[in-house]
C-alpha positions as CSV (number, residue, x, y, z in Angstrom):
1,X,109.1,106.4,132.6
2,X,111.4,108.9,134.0
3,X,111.8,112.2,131.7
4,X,115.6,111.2,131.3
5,X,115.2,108.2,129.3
6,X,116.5,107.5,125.9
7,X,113.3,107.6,123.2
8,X,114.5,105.4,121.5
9,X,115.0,102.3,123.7
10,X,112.5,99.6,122.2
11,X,110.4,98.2,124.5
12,X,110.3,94.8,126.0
13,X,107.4,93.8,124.1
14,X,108.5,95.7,120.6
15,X,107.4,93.6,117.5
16,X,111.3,92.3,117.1
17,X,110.5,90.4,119.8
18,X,107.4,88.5,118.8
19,X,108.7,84.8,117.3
20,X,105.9,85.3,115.1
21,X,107.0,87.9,113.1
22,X,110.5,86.6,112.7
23,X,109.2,83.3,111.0
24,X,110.8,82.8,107.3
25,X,107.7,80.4,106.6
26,X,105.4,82.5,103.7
27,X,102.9,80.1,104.3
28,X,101.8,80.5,107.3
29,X,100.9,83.6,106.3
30,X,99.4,83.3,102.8
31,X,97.6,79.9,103.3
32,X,94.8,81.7,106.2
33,X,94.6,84.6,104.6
34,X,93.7,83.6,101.3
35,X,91.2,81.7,103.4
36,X,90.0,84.9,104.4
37,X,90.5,87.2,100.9
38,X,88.1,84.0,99.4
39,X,85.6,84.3,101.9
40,X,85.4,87.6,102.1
41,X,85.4,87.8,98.0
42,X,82.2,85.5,98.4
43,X,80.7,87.5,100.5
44,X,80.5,90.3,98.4
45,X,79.6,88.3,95.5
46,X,76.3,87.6,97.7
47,X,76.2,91.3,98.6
48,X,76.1,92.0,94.7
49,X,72.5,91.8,94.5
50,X,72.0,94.1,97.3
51,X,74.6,96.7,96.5
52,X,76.8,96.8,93.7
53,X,78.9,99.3,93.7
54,X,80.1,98.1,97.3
55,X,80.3,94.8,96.6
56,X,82.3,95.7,94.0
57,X,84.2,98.0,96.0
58,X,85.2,95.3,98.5
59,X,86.0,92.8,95.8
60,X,88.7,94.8,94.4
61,X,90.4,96.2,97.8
62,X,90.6,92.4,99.2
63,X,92.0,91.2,95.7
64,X,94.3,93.8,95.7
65,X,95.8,93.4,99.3
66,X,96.1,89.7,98.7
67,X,98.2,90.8,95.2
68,X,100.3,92.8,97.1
69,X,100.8,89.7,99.8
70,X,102.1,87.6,96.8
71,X,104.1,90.4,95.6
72,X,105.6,91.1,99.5
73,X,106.1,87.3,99.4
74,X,108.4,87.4,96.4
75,X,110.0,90.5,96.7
76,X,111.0,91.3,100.3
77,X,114.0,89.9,101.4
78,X,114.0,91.0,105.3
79,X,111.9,88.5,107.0
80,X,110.8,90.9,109.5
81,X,109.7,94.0,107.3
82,X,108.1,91.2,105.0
83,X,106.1,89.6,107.9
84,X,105.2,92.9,109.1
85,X,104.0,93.4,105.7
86,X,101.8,90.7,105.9
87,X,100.5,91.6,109.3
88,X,99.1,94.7,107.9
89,X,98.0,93.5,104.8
90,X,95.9,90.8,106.4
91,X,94.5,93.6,108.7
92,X,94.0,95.5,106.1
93,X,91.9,92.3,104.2
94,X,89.7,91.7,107.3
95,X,88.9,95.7,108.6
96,X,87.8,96.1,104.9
97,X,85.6,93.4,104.3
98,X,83.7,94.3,107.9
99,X,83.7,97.7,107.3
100,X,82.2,97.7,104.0
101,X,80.1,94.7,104.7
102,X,78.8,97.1,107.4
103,X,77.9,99.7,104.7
104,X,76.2,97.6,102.7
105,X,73.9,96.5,105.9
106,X,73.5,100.4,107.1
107,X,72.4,101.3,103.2
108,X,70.1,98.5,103.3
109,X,68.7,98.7,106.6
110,X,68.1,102.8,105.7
111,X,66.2,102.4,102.4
């Protein structure tokens, strides 16, 4: 990259790019990841008897990130900030539940 070029030139591979993320289909978005907010919300019902308050915990982020899917999905207008949206948010769903799942196995493999 020579020192001389424009910032902000997007690259070739920039996320406008991606066919992906410029697909007006909601459902192909919501469908998987509620498949993924349900099985990660039954997970932590099992991890209930182990430990609650991080169960708990994990119940409430994953419900609450797939809320604010349905919300994104009603409210956004610009298919590509909404997509985007959804990208995150099902990140967001799937490095919770393995992060706190992992919490609850450190907590119980410590005591």
């Amino acid at each position: 990259m020579s020192p001389l070029a424009d910032l902000h030139v997007d690259p070739p591979h920039a996320t406008a790019a991606r066919p992906a993320l410029s697909d007006e289909r909601r459902r192909h978005w919501l469908v998987p990841t509620a498949v993924l907010a349900a099985v990660s919300v039954g997970t932590f019902v099992l991890a209930f008897v182990l430990n609650p308050p991080i169960a708990v915990t994990g119940i409430v982020l994953v419900t609450t990130f797939y809320v604010a899917m349905l919300v994104c999905a009603v409210a956004a207008r610009n298919v590509h900030n909404r997509t985007l949206a959804f990208a995150w948010l099902t990140g967001a769903i799937s490095v919770t539940s393995v992060v706190l799942m992992l919490f609850v196995l450190a907590v119980e493999a410590i005591s």
